[in-house]
Structure formats: structure tokens, C-alpha cells
N, C-alpha and C positions, 0 to 999 in steps of 0.2 A: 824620542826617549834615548837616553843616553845607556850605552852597555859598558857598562863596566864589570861585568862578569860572564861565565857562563850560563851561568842562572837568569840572565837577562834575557837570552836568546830563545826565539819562541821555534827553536827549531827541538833547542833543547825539551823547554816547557809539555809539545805535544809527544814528545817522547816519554817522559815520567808519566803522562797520563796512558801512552802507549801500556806499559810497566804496571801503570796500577788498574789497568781495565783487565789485563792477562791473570790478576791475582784469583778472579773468578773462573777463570778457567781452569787455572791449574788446581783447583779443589774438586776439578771432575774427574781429573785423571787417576787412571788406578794406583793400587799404590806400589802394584808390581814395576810402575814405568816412574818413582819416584829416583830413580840413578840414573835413567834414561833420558826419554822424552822430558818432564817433568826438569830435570836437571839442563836439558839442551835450551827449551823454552826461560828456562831463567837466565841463564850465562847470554843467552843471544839479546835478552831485551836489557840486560845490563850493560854490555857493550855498547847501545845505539851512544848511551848516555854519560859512559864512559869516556869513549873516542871524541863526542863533541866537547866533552869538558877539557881532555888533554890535549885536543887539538888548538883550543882555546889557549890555555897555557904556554901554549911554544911560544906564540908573539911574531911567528912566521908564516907567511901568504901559505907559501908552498908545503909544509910541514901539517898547518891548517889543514886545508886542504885536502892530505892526503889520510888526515885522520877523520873526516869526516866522508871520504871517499868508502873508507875502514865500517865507518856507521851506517854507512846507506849500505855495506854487504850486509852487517847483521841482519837488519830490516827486510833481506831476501832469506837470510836465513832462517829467520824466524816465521817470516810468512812460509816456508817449505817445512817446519817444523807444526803450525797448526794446519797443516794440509793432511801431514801424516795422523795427526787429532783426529781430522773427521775422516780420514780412509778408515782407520780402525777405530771409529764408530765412538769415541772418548768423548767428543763436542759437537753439539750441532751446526748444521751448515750455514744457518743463522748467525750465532754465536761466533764463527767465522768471519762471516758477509762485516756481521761491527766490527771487528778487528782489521781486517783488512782497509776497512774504509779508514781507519786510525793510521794504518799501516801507509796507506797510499798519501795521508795529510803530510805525513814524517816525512816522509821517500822527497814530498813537493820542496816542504819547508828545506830540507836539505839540498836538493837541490840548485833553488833560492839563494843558499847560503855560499853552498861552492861556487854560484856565478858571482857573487856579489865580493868575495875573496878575492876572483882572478882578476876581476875589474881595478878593484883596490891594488892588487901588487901594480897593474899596469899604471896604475893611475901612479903612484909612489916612484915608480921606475922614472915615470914622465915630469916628475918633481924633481927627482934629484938629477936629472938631464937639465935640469932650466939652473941649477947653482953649479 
């Protein structure tokens, strides 16, 4: 399959599902932690998705790279975000345990993606040494 967008990249893909699997969560949260928690949990799972579309965009190994370096922190953030969920009792551990396993798919596919970047600049580097 040929990518010609960010939208192509299944690192992306498991991320928006990351995103829309979270939508059930955060209708659990109170609505005292709607400026808080509730706010933190949305900024962080829009970054994963964010960073890999602008890192896309650059058109550069290294810039790539470092924004998808940027998405795999949200994906810590965010898992340290539904941790503080279930300490104060907002989401079940359950409820957790699926996200995580979302969480850990995201973390893999990225990655995936950041070796297959630095592969690529080396490979490009070793192109334009041969002209």
C-alpha cells in the first residue's frame, strides 16, 4: 500500500481509535475534573495524532522523527493520566487494562515507524553517496 498521507499510516489509524475508545471514558469522569483530568485526557490523546500528522508533513527523516518521538510521550502521558482515573476511583481497572492494551498497540506501531524513518534517512544518505 502506497502512503501518501498521514491518514495512510496505521500508526496513525490505531491512534484515532486510541481517541475514540477514550470517548467512553471520559463520560465517567466527574464533572468537577471536567478543566482537569477530563481536559488533560483530551489534549494528550489529541497530540499522539497530532505530532504523527505534523511530523508527516515536514518531509524530513529527522524532524519526522522527532515528532513522532513527541507522540509516543503523549501515549505515556496519557497512560499516567488514566492511572490517576482509576487511583481516584473515576474508571475501572478494566476499563483501563482496554486502553492500555490500545495504548501499548500505539507505543509498538510507533515505534515501528521511528525505526523504519531512520532506516529510510540512512538508506537516502547511502543514495545520494552513490551520485
Amino acid at each position: 500500500m502506497e502512503i501518501s498521507s498521514f491518514q495512510d499510516l496505521k500508526c496513525w489509524k490505531e491512534a484515532v481509535k486510541l481517541r475514540i475508545m477514550l470517548r467512553t471514558v471520559l463520560q465517567l469522569l466527574p464533572s468537577d475534573e471536567k478543566y482537569r483530568l477530563k481536559d488533560q485526557i483530551v489534549r494528550a490523546s489529541r497530540s499522539v495524532t497530532n505530532n504523527i500528522a505534523e511530523g508527516f508533513g515536514r518531509y524530513h527523516y529527522l524532524e519526522n522523527v522527532q515528532f513522532c518521538r513527541q507522540s509516543r510521550g503523549s501515549l505515556s502521558e496519557l497512560e499516567d493520566h488514566l492511572l490517576i482515573a482509576v487511583e481516584e476511583n473515576f474508571i475501572l481497572k478494566e476499563d483501563f487494562s482496554q486502553l492500555q492494551v490500545q495504548i501499548n498497540t500505539c507505543t509498538a506501531l510507533l515505534n515501528g515507524y521511528i525505526n523504519y524513518l531512520n532506516r529510510a534517512k540512512v538508506e537516502a544518505e547511502r543514495e545520494r553517496g552513490k551520485h
